[in-house]
Every structure is written in structure tokens, then in C-alpha cells.
C-alpha positions in Angstrom: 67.9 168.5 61.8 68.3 166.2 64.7 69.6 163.1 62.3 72.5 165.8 60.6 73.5 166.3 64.3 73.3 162.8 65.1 75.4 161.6 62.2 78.2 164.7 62.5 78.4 163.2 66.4 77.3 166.3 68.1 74.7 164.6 70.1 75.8 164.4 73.7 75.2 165.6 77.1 76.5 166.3 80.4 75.2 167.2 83.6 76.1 168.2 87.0 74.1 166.5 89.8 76.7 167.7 92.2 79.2 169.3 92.9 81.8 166.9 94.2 81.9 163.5 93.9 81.5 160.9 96.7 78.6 163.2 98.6 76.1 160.5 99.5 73.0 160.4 98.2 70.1 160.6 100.9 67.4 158.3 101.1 64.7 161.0 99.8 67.0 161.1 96.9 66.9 157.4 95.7 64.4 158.2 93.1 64.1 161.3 90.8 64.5 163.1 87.7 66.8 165.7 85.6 65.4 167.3 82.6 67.0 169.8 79.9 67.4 172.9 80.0 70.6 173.3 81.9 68.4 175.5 85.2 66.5 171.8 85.6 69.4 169.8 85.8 71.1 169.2 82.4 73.3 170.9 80.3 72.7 169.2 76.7 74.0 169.8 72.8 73.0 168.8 69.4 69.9 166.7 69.3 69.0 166.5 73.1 68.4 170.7 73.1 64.9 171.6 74.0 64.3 172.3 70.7 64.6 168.8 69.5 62.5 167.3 72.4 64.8 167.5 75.4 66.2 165.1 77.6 65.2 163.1 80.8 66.9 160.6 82.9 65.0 159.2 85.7 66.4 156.9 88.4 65.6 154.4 91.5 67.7 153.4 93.6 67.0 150.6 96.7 68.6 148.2 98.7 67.2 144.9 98.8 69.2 143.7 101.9 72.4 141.8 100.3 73.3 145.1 97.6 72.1 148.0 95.9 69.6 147.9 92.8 69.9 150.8 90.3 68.4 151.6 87.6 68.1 154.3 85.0 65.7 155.7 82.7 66.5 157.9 79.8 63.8 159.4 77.9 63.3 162.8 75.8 62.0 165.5 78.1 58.6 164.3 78.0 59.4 160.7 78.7 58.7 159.3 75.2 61.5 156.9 73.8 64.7 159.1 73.7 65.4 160.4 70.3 68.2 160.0 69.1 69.2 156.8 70.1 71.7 156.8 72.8 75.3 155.4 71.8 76.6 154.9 74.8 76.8 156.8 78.2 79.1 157.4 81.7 78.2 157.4 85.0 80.4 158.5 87.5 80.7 156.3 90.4 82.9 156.8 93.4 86.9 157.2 93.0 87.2 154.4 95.6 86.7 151.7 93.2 89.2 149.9 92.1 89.1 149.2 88.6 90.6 146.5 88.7 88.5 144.3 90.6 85.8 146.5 88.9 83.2 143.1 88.9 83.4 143.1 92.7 81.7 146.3 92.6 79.5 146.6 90.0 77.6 143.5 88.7 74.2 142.1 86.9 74.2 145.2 84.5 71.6 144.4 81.2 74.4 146.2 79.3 77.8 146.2 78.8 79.5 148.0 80.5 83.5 149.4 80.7 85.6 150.9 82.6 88.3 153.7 81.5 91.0 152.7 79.5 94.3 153.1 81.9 91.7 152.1 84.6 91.7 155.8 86.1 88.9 158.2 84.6 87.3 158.4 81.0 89.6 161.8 79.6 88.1 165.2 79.0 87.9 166.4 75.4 90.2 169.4 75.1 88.2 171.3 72.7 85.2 171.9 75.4 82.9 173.3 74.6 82.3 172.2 70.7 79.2 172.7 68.9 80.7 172.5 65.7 82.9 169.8 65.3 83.3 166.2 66.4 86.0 167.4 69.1 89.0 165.8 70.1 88.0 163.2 72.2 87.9 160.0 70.3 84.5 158.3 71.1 83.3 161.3 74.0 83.1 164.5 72.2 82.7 167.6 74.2 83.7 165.8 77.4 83.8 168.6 80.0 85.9 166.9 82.5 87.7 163.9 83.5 85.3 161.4 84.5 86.0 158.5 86.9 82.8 156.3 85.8 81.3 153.1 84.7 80.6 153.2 80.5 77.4 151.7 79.2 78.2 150.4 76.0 74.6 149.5 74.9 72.0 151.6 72.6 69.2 152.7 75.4 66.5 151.1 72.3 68.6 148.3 73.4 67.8 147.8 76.3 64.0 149.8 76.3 65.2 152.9 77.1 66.0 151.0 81.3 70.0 150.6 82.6 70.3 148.2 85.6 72.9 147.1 87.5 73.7 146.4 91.1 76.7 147.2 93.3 78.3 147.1 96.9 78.7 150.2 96.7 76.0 152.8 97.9 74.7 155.9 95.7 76.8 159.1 95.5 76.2 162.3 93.9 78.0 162.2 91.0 78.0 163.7 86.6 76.8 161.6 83.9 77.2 162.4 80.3 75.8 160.8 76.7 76.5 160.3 73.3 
């Protein structure tokens, strides 16, 4: 079942970590976890439901003196390789970057990554909530919001399941979501 969702591109997620954007992240906070269901952190569809093994992401977060080291873990629930494969995913990051100078802030990722086209926020899909269709949003079906965030372009199998990148620019609480 989770292959026919996979393939009819239902297989996405978003969560809430917070509920506005640009609240810093405290130092007990630069590592942790967010698993499915939605009460543990993460509202998920398609082939990341509990039902089809759930889904994890894990971070750390440190700085080493010169910038800050992130990196991210996703996993199903019970931290064996996520299944399905992750297309691609968005963090958000704080609206204070400029886009433009986007490699000034964000650097030394392990997998490409994008930034919105326009350079203001990845667009919402205006079907929301869609279990039953592809949606209307291009290549981010079932979008909840308007996302100011970084894309990573790269499978997670890719890259072993691990996203790293650094930045000048210290943690904030902020949404993710993943095709």
C-alpha cells in the first residue's frame, strides 16, 4: 500500500515545531526528536502514517566557534531507514535571510539545496488538506502554508538517511515538511 501512495505522490508531511517563526531555539533544545502521530510532533499523510511505520526526524545542533553545525536525521518512527524514500524536503529558516545572498547564510550542505522560486517562501497548496489527489501545488502537494525555507533537493538514501549544513545564522523554531 505504501508504494501506490508513493507513486500517486501522496507521501508528504508537515509539522509544527512552533508556533511562530524566528523564536530561538534554547540550548536544551539543540538536540531532539519529533515522531508521528500528530500529539508527538508530526502531522503526516500517505505512507509516513503510523500505520505504515511512522515518521522520525532527529536533530543536533552545535556551534563550533566560527558557525553553526546542523544536522538532521530522518528515519521511520522507529529509526530504521525511512520508507519511502524521501524526495525532497523544506526547512524553514528565519525570514531575515536574504535569498539572495542565500550562500552567505547557509553553506557546506551534503545535499542540494534551493531556495523558493521568486526568492520569498515555497507557496502553499490551495487544495489543503488532500488525501486523495496529487493537489495543486506542483512539486509540494498538500502544502499547508507558505513556507519561507531552505529545499533539500537530495533523496535521504542519498545521503544515509543524515542532512548537514552549516550557517551564520543560529537555530529558530521553525515547520518542516516532506515529500
Amino acid at each position: 500500500m505504501k508504494k501506490i501512495f508513493y507513486l500517486a505522490g501522496f507521501l508528504l508531511l508537515f509539522a509544527s515545531l512552533a508556533v511562530a517563526a524566528g523564536v530561538p531555539v534554547g540550548p536544551g533544545n539543540y538536540s531532539g526528536f519529533r515522531t508521528t502521530p500528530s500529539g508527538s510532533g508530526i502531522d503526516s499523510t500517505g505512507g509516513y502514517l503510523d500505520a505504515n511505520g511512522g515518521f522520525r526526524i532527529s536533530w543536533e545542533i552545535y556551534f563550533d566557534g566560527s558557525f553553526w553545525n546542523y544536522s538532521y536525521t530522518v528515519a521511520n518512527k522507529d529509526g530504521s531507514a525511512v520508507n519511502p524514500d524521501v524526495s525532497h524536503w523544506i526547512l524553514e529558516i528565519s525570514p531575515e535571510v536574504d535569498f539572495e545572498n542565500f550562500g552567505d547564510y547557509v553553506f557546506g550542505a551534503n545535499a542540494k539545496v534551493e531556495t523558493p522560486p521568486g526568492g520569498n517562501f515555497w507557496p502553499r497548496d490551495i487544495n489543503f488538506p488532500n488525501e486523495t489527489r496529487a493537489g495543486a501545488n506542483n512539486g509540494n502537494p498538500n502544502l499547508g502554508t507558505d513556507l519561507v525555507g531552505i529545499k533539500f533537493d537530495s533523496s535521504s538514501s542519498s545521503v544515509g538517511g543524515t542532512y548537514t549544513f552549516k550557517s551564520v545564522e543560529p537555530p529558530i523554531w521553525g515547520d518542516f515538511y516532506i515529500k
